[in-house]
Rosetta silent file (secondary structure, phi, psi, omega in degrees, C-alpha in Angstrom):
SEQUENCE: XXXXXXXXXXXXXXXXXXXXXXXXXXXXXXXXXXXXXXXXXXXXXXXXXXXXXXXXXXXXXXXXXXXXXXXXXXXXXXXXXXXXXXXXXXXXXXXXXXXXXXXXXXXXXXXXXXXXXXXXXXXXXXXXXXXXXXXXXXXXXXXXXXXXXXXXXXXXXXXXXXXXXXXXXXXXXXXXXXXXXXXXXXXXXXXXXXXXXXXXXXXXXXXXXXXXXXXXXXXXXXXXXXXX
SCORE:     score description
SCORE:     0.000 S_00000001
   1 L     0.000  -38.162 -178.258    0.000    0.000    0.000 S_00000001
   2 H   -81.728  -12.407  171.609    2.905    2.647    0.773 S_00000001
   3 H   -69.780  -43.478 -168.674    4.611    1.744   -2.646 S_00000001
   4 H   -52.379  -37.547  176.845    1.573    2.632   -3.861 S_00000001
   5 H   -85.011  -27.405 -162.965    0.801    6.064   -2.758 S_00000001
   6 L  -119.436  117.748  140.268    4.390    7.170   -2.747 S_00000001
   7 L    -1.072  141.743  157.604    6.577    6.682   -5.871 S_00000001
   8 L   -76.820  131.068 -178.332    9.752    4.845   -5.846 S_00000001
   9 L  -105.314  151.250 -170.723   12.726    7.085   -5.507 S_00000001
  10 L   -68.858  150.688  172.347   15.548    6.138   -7.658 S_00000001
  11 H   -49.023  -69.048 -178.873   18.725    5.021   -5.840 S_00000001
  12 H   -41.180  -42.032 -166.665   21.201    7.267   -7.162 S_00000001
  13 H   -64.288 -100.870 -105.050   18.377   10.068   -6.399 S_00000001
  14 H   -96.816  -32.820  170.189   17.926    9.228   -2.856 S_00000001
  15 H   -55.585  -50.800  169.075   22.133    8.730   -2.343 S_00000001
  16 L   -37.216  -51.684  174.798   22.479   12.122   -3.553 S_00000001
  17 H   -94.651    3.699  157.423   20.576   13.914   -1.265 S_00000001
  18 H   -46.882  -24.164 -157.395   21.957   11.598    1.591 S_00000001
  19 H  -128.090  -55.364  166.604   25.467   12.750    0.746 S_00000001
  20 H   -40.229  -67.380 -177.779   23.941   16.685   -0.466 S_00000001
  21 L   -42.993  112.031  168.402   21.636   17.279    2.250 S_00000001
  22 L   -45.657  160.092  177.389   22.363   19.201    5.517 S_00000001
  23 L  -114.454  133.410 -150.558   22.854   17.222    8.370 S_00000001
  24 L  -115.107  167.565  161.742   20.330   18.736   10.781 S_00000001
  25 L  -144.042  135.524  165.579   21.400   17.239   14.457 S_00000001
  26 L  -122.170  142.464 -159.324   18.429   17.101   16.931 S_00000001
  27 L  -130.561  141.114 -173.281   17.399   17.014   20.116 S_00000001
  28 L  -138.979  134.116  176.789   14.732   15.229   21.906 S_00000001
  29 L   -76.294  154.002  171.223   13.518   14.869   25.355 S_00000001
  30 H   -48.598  -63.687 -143.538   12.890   11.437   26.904 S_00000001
  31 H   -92.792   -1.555  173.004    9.775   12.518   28.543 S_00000001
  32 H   -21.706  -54.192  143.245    8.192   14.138   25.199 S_00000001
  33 H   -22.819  -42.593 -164.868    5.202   11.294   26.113 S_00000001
  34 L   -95.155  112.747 -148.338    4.362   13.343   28.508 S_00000001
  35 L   -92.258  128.857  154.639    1.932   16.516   28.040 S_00000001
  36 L   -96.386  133.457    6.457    3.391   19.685   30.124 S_00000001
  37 L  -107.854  146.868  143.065    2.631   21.303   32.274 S_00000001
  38 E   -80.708  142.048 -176.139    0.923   19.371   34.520 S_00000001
  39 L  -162.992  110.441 -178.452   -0.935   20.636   37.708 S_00000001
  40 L  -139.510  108.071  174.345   -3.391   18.157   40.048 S_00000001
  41 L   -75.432  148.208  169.639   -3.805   19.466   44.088 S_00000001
  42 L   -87.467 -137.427  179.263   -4.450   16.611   46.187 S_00000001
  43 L   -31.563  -85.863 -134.814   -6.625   15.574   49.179 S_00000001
  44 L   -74.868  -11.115  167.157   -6.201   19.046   50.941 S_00000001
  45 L    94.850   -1.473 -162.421   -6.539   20.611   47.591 S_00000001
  46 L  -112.013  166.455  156.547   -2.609   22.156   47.833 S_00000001
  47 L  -123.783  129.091 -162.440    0.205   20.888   45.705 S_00000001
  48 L  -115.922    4.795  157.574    2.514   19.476   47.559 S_00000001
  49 E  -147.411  136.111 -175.884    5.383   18.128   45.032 S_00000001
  50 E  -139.996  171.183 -151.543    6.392   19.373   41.994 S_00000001
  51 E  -138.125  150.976  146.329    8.703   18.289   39.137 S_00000001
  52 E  -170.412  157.950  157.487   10.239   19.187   36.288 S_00000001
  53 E   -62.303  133.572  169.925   12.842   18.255   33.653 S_00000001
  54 E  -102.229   81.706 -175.006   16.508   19.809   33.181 S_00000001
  55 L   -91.765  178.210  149.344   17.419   18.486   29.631 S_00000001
  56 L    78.671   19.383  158.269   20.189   18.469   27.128 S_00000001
  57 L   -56.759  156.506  153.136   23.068   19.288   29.602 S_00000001
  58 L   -98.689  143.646 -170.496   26.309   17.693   29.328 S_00000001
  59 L  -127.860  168.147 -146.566   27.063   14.766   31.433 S_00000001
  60 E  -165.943   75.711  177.534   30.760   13.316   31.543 S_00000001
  61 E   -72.105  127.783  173.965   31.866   10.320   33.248 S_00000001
  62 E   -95.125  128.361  173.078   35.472   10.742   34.435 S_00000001
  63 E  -142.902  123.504  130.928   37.784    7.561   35.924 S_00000001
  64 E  -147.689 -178.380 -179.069   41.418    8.389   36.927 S_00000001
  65 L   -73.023  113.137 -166.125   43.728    7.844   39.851 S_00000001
  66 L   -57.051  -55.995 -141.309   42.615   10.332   43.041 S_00000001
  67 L  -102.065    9.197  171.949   46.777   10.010   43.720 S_00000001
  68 L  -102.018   96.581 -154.741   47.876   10.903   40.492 S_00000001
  69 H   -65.544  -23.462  166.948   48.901   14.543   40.697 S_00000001
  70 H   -58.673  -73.310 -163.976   48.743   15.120   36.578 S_00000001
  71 H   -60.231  -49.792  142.344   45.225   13.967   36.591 S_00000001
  72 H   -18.328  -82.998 -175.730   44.365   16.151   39.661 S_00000001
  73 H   -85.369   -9.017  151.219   45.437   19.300   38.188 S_00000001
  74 H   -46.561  -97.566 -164.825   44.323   18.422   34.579 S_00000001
  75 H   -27.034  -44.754  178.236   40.920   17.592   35.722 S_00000001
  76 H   -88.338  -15.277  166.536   41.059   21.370   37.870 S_00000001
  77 H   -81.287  -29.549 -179.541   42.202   23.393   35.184 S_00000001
  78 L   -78.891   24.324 -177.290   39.577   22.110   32.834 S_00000001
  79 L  -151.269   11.553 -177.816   36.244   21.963   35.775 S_00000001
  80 L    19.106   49.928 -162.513   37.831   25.361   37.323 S_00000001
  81 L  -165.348  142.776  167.524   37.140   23.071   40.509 S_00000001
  82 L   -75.079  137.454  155.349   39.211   20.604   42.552 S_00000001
  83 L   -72.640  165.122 -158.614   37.493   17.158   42.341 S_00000001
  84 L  -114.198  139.764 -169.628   35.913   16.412   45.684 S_00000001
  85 L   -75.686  -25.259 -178.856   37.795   12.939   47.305 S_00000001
  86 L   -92.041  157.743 -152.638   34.953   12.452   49.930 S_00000001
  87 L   -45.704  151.426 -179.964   32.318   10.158   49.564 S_00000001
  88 L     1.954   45.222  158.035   29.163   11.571   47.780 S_00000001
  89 E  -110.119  168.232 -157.227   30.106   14.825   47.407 S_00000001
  90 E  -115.060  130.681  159.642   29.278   17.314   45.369 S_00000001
  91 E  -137.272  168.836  176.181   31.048   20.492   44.075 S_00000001
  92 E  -154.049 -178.983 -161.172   30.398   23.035   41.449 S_00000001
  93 L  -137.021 -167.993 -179.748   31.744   25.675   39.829 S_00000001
  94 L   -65.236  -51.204 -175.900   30.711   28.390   37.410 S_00000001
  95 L   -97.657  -31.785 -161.067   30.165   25.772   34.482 S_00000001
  96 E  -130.551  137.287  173.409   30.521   22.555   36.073 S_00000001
  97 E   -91.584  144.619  168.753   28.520   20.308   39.163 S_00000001
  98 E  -112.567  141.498 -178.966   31.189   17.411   40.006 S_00000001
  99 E  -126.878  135.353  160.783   29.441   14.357   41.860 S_00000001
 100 E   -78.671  132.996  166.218   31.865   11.624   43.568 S_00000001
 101 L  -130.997   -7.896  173.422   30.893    8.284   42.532 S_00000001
 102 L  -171.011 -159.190 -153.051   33.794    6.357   43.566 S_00000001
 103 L  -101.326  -21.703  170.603   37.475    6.480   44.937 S_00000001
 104 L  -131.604   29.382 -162.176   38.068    6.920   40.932 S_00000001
 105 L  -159.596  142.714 -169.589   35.608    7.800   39.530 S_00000001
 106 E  -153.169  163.283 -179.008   32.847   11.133   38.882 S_00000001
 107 E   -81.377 -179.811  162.158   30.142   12.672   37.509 S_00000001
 108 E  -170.987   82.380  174.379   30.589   15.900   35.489 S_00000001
 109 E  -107.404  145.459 -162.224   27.619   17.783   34.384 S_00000001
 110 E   -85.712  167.929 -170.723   27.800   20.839   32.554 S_00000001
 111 L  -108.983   -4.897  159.603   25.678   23.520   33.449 S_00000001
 112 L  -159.326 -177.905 -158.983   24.718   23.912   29.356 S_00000001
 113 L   -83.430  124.436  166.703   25.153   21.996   26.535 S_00000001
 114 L  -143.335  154.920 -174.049   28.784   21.995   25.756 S_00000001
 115 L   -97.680   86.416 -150.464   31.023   19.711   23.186 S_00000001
 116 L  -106.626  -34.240 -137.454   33.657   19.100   25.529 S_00000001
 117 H   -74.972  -35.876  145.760   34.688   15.423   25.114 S_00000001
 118 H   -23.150  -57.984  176.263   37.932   16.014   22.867 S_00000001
 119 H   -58.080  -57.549 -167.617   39.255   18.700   24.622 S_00000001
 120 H   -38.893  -86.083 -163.791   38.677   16.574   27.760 S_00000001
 121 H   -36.880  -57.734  179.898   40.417   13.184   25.989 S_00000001
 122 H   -46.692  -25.141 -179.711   42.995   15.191   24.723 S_00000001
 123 H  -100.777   -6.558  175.729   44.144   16.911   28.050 S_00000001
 124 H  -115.335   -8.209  164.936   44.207   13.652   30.033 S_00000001
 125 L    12.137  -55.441  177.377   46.295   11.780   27.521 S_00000001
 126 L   -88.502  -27.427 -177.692   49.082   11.743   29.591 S_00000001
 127 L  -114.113  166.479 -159.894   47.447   10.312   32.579 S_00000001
 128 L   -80.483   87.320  159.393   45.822    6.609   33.239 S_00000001
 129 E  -142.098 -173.472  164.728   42.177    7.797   32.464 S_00000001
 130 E  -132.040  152.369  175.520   38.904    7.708   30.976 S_00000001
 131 E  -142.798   93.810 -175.706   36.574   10.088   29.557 S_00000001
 132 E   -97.283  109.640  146.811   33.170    9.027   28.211 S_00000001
 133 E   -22.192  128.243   67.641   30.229   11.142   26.849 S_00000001
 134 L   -25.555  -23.806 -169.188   26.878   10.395   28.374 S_00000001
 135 L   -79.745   23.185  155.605   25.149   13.359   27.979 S_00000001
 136 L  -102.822  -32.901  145.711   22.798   11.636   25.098 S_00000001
 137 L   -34.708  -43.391 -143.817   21.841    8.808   27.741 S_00000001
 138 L  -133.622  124.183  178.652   21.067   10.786   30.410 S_00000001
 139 E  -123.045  174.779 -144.450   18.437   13.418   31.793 S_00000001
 140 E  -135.447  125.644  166.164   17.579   15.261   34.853 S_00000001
 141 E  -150.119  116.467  142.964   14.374   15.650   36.636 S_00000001
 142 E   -24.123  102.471  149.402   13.859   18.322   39.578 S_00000001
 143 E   -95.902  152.604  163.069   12.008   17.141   42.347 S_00000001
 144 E   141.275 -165.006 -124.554   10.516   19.213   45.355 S_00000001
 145 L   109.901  142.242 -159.544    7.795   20.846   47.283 S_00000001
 146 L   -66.192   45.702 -151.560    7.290   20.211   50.859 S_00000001
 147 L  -172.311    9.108 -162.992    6.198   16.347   50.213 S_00000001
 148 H   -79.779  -24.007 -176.691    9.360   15.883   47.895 S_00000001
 149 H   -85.835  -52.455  175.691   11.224   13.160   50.605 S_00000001
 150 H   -46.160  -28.069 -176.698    7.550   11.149   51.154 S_00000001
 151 H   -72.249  -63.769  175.514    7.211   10.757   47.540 S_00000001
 152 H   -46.289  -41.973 -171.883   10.650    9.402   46.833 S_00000001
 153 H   -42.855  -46.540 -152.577   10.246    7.143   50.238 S_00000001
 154 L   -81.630   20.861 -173.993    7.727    5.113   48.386 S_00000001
 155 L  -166.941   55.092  172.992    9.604    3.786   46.068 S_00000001
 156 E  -177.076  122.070  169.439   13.503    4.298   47.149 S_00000001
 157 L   -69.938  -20.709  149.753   15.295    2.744   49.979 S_00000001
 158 L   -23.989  140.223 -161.462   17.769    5.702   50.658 S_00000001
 159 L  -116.704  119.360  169.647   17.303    7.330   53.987 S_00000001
 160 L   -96.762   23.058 -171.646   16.400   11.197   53.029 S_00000001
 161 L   -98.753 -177.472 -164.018   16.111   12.777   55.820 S_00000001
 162 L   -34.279  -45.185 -179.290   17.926   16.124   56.863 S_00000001
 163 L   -81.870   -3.837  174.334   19.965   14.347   58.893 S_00000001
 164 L   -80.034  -64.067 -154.035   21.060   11.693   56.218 S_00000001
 165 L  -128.631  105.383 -179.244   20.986   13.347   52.814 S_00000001
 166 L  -121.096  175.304 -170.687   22.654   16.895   53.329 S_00000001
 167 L   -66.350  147.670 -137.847   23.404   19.852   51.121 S_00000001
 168 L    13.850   67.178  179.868   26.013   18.876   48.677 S_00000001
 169 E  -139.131  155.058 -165.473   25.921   15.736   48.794 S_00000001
 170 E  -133.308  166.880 -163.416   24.800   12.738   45.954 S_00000001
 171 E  -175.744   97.199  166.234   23.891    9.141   46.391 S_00000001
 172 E   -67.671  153.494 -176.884   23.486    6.060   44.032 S_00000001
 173 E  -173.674  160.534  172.967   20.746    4.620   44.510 S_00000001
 174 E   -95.553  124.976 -164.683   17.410    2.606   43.306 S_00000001
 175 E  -119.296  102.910  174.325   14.018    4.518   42.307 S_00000001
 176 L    59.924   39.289  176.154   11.259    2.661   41.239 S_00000001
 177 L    56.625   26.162  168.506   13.346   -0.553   40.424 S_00000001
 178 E  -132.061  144.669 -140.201   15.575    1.976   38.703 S_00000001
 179 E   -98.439  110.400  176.400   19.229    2.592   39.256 S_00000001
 180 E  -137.985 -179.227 -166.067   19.656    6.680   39.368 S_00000001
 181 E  -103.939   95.634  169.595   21.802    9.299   40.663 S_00000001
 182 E   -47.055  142.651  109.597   20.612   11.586   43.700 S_00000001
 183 E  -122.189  135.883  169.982   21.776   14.873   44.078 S_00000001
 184 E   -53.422  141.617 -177.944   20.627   17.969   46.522 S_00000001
 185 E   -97.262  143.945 -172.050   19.424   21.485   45.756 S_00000001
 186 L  -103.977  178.256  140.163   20.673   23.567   48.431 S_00000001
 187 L  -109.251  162.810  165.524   18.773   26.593   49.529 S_00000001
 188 L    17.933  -63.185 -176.715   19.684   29.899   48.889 S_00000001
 189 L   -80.456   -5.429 -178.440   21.829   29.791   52.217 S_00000001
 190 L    93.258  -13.895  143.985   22.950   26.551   51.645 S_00000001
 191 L   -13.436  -71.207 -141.591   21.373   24.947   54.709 S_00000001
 192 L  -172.539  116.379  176.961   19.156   22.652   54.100 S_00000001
 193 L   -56.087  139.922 -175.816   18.126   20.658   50.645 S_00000001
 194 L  -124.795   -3.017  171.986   14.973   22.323   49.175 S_00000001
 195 E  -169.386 -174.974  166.882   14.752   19.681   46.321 S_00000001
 196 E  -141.803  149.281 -175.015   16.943   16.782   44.414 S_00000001
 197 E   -85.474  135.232  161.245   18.396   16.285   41.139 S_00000001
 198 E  -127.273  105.016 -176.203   17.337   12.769   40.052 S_00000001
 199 E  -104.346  128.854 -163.079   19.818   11.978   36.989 S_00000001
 200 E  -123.430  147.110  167.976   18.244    9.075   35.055 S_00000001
 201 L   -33.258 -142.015 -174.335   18.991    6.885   31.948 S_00000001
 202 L  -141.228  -37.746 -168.304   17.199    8.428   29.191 S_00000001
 203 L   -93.812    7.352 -162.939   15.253    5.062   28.791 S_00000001
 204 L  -103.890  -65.821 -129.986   14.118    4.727   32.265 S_00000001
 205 L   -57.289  -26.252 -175.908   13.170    8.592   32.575 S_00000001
 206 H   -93.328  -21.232  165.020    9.312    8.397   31.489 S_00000001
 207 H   -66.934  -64.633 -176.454    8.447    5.316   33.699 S_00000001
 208 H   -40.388  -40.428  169.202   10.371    7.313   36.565 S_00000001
 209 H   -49.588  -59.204 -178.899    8.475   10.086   35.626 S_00000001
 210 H   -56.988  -65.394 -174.777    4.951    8.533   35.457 S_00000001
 211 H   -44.161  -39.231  166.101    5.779    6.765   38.833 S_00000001
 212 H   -50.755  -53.528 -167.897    6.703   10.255   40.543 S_00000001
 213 H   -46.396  -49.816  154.989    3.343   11.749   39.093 S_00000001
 214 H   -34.471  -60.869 -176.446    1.439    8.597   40.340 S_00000001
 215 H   -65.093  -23.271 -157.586    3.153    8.495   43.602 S_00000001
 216 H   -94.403  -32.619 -173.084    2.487   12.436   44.443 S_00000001
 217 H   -56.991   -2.669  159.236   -1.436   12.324   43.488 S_00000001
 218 H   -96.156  -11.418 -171.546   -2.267   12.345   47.093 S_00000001
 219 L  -101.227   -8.752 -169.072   -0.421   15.242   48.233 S_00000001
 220 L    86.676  145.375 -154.099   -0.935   17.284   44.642 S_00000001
 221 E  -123.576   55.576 -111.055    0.700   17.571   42.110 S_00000001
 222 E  -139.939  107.854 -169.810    2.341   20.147   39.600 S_00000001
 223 E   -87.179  134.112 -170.623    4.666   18.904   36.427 S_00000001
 224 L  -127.215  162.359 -170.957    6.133   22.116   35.368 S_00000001
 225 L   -56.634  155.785 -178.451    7.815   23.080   31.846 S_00000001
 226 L  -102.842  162.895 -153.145   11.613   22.091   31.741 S_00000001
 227 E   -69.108  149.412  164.365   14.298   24.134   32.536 S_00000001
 228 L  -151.225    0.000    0.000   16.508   24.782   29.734 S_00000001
């Protein structure tokens, strides 16, 4: 039926503009599925967690040796940031958040989209590392609202409270039988977490998504446009 209504295009024809044609590069969110914005108050009629996506950052897994003093000060002139050695912490800079994920190993999301991953490979060269691109894999969803740690409880085994999960600090962990990356929003003074960073596959992110929305409908509910 589709030969019918549409013509056959000759090979050479269709190689041509294949080879002719700009190359458009595009970008699409994970959660596109999803209509934005959402906004459903609960019981009490308030909304009491709200969400939204941060997409099309760059994310940047880093592995080299913590004791290797090249890779150290590589790693700080390019993040204008020491990496941080203790356990699931977090630092950031003007451009860059750094997350500890292991004794060798970190997160490195950009704070925009940037085409970094040469320069990177090229500047650790010299030292025993790795540097992999991620940022097509991987998105970001915002959580918070005063109901933002009860939501996550019901589906995450992490202990969030204040006294647990403090301002800069990250946490692997499992969400909704899915393996993501915590990290805290401070507030303004820096205190006290006022939301979390959930960084998720890309193929995971609209069941985590549906499952927040789902989990939240008793307390209300408010998906807001993403950040960009």
């Amino acid at each position: 039926m589709i030969e019918i209504l549409r013509p056959r295009m000759k090979r050479e024809r269709f190689w041509g503009l294949l080879v002719k044609g700009p190359i458009i590069s595009m970008s699409q969110s994970p959660l596109i599925e999803i209509l934005q914005p959402i906004s459903a108050p609960g019981v009490s009629g308030e909304i009491g967690f709200r969400m939204r996506e941060i997409p099309f950052k760059t994310h940047v897994n880093l592995r080299g040796d913590a004791n290797d003093s090249k890779f150290m000060i590589c790693a700080s002139s390019l993040l204008g940031i020491d990496l941080p050695l203790a356990p699931n912490a977090v630092v950031e800079s003007s451009e860059w958040q750094v997350c500890w994920l292991g004794p060798d190993e970190w997160l490195l999301i950009g704070l925009a989209d940037q085409d970094v991953l040469v320069e990177f490979q090229n500047q650790f060269l010299e030292s025993h590392s790795a540097v992999v691109d991620l940022s097509g894999g991987q998105t970001i969803i915002r959580a918070g609202g005063h109901a933002w740690r009860d939501v996550l409880a019901s589906a995450c085994p992490l202990d969030l409270h204040p006294r647990a999960f403090k301002p800069r600090q990250c946490a692997q962990t499992v969400f909704a039988h899915t393996n993501v990356l915590l990290t805290s929003v401070s507030n303004d003074d820096g205190r006290g977490v006022r939301a979390v960073d959930i960084v998720v596959r890309r193929s995971f992110a609209d069941h985590v998504c549906r499952w927040l929305i789902d989990a939240a409908a008793e307390c209300g509910v408010e998906f807001e446009v993403p950040i960009e």
